[in-house]
C-alpha positions as CSV (number, residue, x, y, z in Angstrom):
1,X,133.8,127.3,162.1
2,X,131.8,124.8,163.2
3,X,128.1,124.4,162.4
4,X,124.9,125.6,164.4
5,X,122.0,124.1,163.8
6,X,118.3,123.8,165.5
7,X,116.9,120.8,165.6
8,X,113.1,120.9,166.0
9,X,109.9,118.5,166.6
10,X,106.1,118.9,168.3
11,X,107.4,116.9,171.5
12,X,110.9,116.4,172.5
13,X,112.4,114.4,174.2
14,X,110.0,111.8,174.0
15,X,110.2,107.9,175.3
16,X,109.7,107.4,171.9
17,X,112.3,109.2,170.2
18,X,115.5,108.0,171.3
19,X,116.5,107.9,167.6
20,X,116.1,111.8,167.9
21,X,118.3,111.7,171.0
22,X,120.9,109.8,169.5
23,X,121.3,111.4,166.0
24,X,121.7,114.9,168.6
25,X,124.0,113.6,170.6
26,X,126.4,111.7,167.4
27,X,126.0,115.2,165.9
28,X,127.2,116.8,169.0
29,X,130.4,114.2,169.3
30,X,131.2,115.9,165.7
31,X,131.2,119.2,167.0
32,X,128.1,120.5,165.7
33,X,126.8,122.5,168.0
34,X,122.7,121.4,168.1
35,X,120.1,123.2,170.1
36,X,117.2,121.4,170.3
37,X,113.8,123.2,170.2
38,X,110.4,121.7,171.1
39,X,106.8,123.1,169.9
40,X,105.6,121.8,173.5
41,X,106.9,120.2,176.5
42,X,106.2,116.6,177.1
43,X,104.3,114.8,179.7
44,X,106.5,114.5,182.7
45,X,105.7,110.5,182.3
46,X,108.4,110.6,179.2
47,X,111.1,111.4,181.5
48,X,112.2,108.0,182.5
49,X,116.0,108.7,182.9
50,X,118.7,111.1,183.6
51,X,119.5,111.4,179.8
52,X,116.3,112.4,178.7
53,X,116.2,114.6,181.7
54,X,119.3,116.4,181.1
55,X,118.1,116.8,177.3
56,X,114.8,118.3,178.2
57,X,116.4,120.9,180.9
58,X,118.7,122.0,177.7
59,X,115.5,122.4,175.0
60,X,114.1,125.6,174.4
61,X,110.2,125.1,173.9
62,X,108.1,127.6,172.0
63,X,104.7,126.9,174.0
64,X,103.4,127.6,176.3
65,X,104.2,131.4,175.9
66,X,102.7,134.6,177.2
67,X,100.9,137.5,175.2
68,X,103.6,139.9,175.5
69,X,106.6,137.1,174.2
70,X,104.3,136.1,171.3
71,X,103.7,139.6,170.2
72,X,107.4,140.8,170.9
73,X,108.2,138.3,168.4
74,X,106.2,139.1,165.7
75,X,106.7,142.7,166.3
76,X,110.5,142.1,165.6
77,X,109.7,139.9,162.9
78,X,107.9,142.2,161.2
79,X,109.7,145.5,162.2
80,X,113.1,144.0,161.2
81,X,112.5,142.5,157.8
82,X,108.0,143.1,157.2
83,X,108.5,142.1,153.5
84,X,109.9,138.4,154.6
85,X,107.2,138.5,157.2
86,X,104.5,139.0,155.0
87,X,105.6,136.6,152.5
88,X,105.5,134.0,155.5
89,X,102.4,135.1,156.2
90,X,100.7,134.5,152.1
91,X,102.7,131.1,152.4
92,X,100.4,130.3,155.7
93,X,97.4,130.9,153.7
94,X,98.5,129.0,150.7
95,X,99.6,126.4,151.8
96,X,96.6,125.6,154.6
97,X,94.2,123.1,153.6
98,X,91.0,123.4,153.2
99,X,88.2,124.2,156.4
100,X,87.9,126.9,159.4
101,X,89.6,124.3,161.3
102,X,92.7,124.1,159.3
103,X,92.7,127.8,158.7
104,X,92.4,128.0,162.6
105,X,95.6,125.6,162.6
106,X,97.0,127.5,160.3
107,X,97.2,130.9,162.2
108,X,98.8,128.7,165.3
109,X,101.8,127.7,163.1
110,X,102.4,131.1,161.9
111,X,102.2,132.2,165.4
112,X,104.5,129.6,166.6
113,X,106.6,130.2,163.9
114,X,107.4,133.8,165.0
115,X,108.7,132.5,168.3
116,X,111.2,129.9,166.6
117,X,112.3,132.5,164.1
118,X,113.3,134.2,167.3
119,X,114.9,131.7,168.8
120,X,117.1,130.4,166.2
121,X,118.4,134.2,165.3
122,X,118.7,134.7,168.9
123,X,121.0,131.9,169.6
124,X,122.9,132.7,165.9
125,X,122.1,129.3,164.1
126,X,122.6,128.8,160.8
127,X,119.8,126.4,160.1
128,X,116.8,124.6,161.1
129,X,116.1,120.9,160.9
130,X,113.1,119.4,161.8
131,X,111.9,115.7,162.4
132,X,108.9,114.5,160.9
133,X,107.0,116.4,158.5
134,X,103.4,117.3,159.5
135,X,102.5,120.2,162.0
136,X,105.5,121.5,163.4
137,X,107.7,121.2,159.9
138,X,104.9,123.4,158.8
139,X,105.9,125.7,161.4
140,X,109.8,125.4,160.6
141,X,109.1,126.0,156.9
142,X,107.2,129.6,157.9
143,X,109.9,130.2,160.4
144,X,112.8,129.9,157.9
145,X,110.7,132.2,155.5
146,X,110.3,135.1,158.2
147,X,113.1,134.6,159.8
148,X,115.6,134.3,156.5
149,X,117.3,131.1,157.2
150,X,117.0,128.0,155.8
151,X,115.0,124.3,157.1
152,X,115.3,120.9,156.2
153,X,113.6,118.1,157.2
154,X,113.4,113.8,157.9
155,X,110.5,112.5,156.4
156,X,110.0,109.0,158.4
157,X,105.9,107.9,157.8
158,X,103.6,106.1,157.8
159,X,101.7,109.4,159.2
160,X,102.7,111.7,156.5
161,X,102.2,108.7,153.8
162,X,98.0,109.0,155.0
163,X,97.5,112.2,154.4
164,X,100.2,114.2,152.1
165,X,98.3,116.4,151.1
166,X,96.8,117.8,154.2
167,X,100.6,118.5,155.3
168,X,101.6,119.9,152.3
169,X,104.4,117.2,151.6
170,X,105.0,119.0,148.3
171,X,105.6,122.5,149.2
172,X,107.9,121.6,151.6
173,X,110.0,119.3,149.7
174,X,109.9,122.3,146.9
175,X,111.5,125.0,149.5
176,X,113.6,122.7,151.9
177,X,117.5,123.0,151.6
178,X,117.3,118.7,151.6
179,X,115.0,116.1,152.5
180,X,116.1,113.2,154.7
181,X,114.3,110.3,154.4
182,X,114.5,107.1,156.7
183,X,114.4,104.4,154.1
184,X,114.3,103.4,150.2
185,X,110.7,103.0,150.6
186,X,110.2,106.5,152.0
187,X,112.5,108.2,149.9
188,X,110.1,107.1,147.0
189,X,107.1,108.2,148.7
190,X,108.6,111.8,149.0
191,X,109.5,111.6,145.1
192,X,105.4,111.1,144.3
193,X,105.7,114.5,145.4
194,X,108.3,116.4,144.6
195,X,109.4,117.6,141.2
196,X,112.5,115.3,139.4
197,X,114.6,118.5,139.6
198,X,114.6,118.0,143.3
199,X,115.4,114.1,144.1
200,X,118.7,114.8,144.6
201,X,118.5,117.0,147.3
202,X,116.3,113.8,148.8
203,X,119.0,111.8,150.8
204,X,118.9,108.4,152.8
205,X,119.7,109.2,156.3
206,X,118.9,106.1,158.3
207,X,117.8,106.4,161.9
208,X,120.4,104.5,164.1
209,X,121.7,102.7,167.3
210,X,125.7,102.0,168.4
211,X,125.6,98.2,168.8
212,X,128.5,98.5,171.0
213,X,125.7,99.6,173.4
214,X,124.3,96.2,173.4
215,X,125.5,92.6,174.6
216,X,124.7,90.3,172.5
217,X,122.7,87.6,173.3
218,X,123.4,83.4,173.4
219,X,120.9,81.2,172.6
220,X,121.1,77.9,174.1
221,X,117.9,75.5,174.8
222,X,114.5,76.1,173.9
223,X,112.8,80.1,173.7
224,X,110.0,80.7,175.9
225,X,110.4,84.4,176.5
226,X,109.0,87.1,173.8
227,X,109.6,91.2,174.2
228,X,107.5,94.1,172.2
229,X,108.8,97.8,172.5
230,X,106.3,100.3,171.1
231,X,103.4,102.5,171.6
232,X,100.1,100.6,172.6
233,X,98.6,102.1,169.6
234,X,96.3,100.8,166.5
235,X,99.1,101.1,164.0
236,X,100.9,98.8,166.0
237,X,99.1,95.7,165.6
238,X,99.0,94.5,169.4
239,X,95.7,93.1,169.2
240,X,97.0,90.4,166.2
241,X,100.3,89.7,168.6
242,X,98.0,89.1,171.5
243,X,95.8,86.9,169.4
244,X,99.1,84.9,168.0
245,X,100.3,84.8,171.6
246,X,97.4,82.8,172.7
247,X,97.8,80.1,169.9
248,X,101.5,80.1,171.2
249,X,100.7,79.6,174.8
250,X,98.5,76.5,173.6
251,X,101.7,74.5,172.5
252,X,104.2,76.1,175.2
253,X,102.3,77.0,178.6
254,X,105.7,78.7,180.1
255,X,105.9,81.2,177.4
256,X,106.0,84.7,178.1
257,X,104.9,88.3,176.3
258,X,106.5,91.0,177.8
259,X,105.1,94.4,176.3
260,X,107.1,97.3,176.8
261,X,105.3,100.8,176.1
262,X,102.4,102.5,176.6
263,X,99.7,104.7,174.6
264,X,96.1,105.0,174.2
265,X,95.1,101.5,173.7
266,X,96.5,99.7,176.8
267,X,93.2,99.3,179.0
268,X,91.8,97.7,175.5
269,X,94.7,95.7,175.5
270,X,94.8,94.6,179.1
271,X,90.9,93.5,178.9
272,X,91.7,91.1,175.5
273,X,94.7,89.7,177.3
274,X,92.0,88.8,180.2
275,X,89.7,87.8,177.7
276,X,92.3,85.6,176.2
277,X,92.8,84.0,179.1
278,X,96.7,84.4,178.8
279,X,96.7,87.7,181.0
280,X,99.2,85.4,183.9
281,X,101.4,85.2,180.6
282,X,101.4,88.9,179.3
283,X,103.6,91.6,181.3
284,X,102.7,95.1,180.9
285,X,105.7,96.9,181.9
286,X,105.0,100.4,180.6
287,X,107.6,102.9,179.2
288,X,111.3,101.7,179.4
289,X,114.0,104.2,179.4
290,X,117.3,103.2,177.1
291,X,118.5,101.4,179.8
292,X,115.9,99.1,180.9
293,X,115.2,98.5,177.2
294,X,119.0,97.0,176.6
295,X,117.6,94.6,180.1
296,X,114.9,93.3,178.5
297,X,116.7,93.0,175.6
298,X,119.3,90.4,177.2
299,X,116.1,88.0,178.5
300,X,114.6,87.7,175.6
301,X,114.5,84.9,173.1
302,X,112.8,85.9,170.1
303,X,111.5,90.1,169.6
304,X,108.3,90.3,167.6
305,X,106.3,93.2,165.9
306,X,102.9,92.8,164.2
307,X,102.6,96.8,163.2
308,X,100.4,97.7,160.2
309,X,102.7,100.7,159.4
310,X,105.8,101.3,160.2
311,X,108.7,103.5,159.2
312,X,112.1,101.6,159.5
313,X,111.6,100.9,163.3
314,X,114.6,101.7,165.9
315,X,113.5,99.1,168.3
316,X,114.2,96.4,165.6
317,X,117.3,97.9,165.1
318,X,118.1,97.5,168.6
319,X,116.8,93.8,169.0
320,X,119.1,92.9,166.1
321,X,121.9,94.7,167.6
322,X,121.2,92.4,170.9
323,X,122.0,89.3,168.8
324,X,118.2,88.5,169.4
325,X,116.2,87.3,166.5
326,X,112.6,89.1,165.5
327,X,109.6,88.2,163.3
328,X,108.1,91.3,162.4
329,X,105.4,92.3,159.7
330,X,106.2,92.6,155.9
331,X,105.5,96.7,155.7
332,X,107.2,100.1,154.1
333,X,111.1,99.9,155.1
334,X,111.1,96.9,157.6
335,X,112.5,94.8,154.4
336,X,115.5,97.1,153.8
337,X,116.5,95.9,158.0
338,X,115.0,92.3,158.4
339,X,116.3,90.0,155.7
340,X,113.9,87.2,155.8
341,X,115.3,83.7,156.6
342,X,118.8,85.4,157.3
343,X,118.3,88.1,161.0
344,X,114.6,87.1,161.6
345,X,111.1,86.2,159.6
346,X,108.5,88.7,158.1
347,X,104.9,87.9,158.0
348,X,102.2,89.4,156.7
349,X,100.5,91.8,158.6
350,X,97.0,91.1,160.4
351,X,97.8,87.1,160.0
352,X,98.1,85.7,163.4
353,X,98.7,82.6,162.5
354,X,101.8,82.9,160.6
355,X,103.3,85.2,163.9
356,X,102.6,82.3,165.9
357,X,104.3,79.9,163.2
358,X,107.5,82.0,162.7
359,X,107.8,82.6,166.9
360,X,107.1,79.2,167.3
361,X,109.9,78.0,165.0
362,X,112.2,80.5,166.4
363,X,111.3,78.9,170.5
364,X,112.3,75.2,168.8
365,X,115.5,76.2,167.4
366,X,118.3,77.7,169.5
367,X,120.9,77.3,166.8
368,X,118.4,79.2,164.4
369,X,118.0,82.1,166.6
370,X,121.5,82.2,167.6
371,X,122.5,82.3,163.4
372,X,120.1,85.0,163.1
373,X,120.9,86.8,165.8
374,X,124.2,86.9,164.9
375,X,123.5,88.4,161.0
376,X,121.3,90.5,162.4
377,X,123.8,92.7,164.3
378,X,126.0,92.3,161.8
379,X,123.8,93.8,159.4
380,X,123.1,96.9,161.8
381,X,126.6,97.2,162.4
382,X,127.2,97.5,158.6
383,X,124.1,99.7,157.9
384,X,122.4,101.4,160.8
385,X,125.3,102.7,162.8
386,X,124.4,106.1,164.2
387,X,128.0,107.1,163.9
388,X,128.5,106.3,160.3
389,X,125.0,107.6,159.6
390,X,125.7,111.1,161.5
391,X,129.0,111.5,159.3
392,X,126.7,110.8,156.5
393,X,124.6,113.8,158.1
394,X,127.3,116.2,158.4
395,X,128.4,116.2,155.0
396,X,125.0,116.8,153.8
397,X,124.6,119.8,155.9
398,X,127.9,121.0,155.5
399,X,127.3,120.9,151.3
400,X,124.1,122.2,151.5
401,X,124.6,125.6,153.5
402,X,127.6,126.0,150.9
403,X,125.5,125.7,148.2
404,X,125.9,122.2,146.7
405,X,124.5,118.7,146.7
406,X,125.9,116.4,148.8
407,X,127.1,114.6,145.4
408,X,128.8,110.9,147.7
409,X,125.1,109.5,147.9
410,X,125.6,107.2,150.5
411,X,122.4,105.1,149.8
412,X,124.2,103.9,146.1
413,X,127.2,103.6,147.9
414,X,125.6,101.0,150.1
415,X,124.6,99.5,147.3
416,X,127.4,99.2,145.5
417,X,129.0,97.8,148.6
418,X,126.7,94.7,149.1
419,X,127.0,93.6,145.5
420,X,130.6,93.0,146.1
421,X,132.3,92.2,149.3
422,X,130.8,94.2,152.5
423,X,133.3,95.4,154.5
424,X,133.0,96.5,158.3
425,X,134.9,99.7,159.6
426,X,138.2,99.1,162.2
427,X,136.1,100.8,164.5
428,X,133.4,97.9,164.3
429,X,135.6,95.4,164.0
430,X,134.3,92.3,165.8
431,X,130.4,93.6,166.5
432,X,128.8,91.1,165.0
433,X,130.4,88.2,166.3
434,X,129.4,89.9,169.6
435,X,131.5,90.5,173.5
């Protein structure tokens, strides 16, 4: 019998969250059978292809709801097992932090929860996954409690590194089946927090991309064209990049910045670039579906990221896979995928100087970026293949909902492998030298 499973997260799917969309769909080429829940819909801007069209028409979403749904379901909840739904409803209290506000959020996610208890008895799965781990894991972890089942969860950060207690990183570590977690570095934030008896059940799962998606790139002659992907967002550093690009443009007047994404801070953005005086240089392109991405990806000459927290970031994995080189910032996992001096540079963050530096050196040196372009795919052929990564997955869920600890860790396998001879699948044969 094959597995059912729920996958779960506030907003899906998201222009953001392709690494979400892929894991589903790698599961779903493994004959797990994955229905996807959402807390709420997204805005209708996030559709920006077929894919994540076709994805959104098959996710169930739990709001917005009607009075008479919401209190069907906690009338069943409570009719068919009230001992489970009153211990979901003492863990909602416990577990809320402190403030009328909180308490107020509180009462949301128990409500919420109710509906995806529902949902994921209704549509017979045997467990509940859920991405990230602030507001709607809370409402996975009451759901599995009323509705009997069991949840696990992928911790990524930085968010849930700010404020663990708030979310309760703890308790839900203490009652999930497993933990994913995106990285080394996150795994050993979730261990501040959970007891030793439970670090094994925390496993390195790493997000991932199929380089065989992406051409990779030549370099020949000088660089003059530089790509972001992200959210225009604080945590992203975009005001240190724009201030680096400036001190770029002053040695190499035909350099461009193309900046692919959007978010809360673009106006702000737009009036610094102006301000600059490098606004004829700076493209503002807006979201990017997969697609358009893998474009920009084959006109670019060197990818760059100035975030001040990051997780292990997907668009880096895809820039690598590209063949293109990337000077990113020296924060939480982004060590564990950018080797420096071997697939790109890593600066320190806030230091626009060093950014322009590093780009700089990439723009002189075609044979440079082409060597690093070249170990960077390897390296995310070798470690951040979705495929090998949702086979990783599968056994994990398969030996957890038996009853036993996925006991193969890959993350020491990995280890063990790069201390000796690294070794590329037949599948993968010949990615990193590229088509």
């Amino acid at each position: 019998m094959s597995l059912r499973v729920a996958y779960m997260t506030g907003e899906y799917p998201r222009v953001t969250d392709t690494f979400i969309q892929r894991e589903v769909a790698a599961l779903r080429q493994r004959d797990v059978h994955v229905q996807t829940l959402s807390i709420r819909k997204p805005s209708d801007k996030e559709t920006v292809s077929p894919d994540v069209s076709a994805e959104r028409a098959r996710t169930l979403y739990v709001l917005p709801t009607g009075l008479f749904q919401l209190l069907g379901a906690h009338c069943g909840m409570l009719l068919g097992a009230p001992l489970r739904y009153l211990r979901a409803f003492k863990t909602a209290l416990l577990v809320r932090p402190p403030g009328l506000k909180a308490l107020a959020r509180q009462f949301a996610y128990f409500a919420e929860s109710a509906i995806v208890a529902k949902k994921v008895r209704d549509e017979k799965l045997q467990h509940l996954h859920n991405h990230f781990s602030n507001s709607s894991c809370s409402v996975a972890m009451l759901a599995a409690e009323m509705g009997g089942f069991t949840f696990s969860f992928t911790m990524h950060g930085p968010a849930e590194f700010f404020e663990p207690h708030y979310w309760r990183i703890d308790e839900k570590i203490r009652r999930a089946l497993f933990v994913n977690t995106i990285s080394n570095f996150c795994r050993s934030q979730a261990m501040i927090f959970s007891p030793i008896d439970k670090w094994n059940r925390l496993h390195i799962v790493h997000c991932g991309v199929n380089p065989s998606d992406f051409a990779r790139v030549r370099h020949v002659g000088p660089g003059k064209r530089l790509l972001f992907v992200g959210r225009l967002a604080g945590v992203k550093g975009v005001p240190v990049l724009l201030d680096a690009f400036a001190l770029i443009l002053a040695l190499h007047p035909d350099a461009t910045l193309t900046l692919a994404g959007d978010g809360p801070d673009r106006a702000p953005l737009e009036a610094q670039a102006e301000q600059l005086q490098i606004a004829q240089a700076v493209k503002f392109v807006g979201y990017q579906s997969q697609q358009q991405v893998r474009e920009l990806l084959q006109q670019t000459d060197v990818f760059v990221m100035a975030s001040f927290a990051e997780g292990v970031p997907v668009v880096l994995m895809e820039a690598m896979a590209a063949g293109v080189p990337v000077v990113a910032t020296r924060v939480a996992g982004i060590s564990e995928l950018v080797e420096g001096g071997v697939s790109g540079f890593q600066v320190p963050p806030g230091d626009a100087k060093t950014l322009a530096k590093r780009v700089t050196e990439l723009m002189a040196h075609p044979d440079m970026r082409d060597r690093f372009g070249a170990a960077g795919r390897a390296k995310v052929a070798r470690e951040f293949n979705i495929e090998t990564e949702a086979a990783w997955l599968c056994e994990i869920l398969t030996e957890a909902l038996d009853g036993r600890v996925a006991v193969v860790r890959k993350e020491l396998a990995t280890d063990t492998a790069t201390t000796t001879a690294p070794t590329v699948s037949p599948s993968l044969a010949g990615v990193g030298d590229g088509l």
